[in-house]
N, C-alpha and C positions, 0 to 999 in steps of 0.2 A: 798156819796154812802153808802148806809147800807149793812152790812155785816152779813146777820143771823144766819152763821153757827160758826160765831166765837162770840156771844152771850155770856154773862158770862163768860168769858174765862177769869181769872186773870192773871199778867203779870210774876208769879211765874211759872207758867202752859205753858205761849207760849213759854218762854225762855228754857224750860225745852224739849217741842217738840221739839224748835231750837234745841237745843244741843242733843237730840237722834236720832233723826228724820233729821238730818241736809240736805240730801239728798232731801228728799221727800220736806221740809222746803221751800228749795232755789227753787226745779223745780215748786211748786207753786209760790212764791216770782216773779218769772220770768212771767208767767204766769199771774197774775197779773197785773205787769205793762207793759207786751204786750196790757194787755185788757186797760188798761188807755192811753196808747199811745193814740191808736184808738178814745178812746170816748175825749179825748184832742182837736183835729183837728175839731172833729164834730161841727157846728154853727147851724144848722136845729134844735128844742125843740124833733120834733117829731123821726126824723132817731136819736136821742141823744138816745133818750127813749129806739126807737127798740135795737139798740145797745147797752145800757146798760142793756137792758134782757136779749139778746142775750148773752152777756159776763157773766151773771152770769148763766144762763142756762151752760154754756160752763166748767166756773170753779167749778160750784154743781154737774153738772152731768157727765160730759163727762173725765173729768181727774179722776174723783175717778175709771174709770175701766182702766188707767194707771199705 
């Protein structure tokens, strides 16, 4: 799965949000692998697909007004 909003993001930088950000860190972390749960189970190419748009539609847009 590609991840574009974490792009260039060096391991000095994520560790760094972990550690200030730790809150916000983990309730995405969570969120995340709720949305992999899901696409885990899925066997279908096609409802895989919908769901994995779905799921990043979900953690782009819907959590950053969280």
């Amino acid at each position: 799965m590609e991840l574009p909003f974490i792009d260039n993001v060096d391991l000095e930088t994520l560790m760094r949000v972990r550690t200030d950000e730790g809150q916000a860190f983990e309730n995405f972390r969570l969120a995340l692998d709720k949305q992999l749960r899901d696409l885990r189970l899925e066997s279908d190419p096609e409802k895989l697909k919908l769901k994995a748009e779905n799921a990043m539609h979900e953690l782009m847009t819907c959590r950053l007004d969280r």
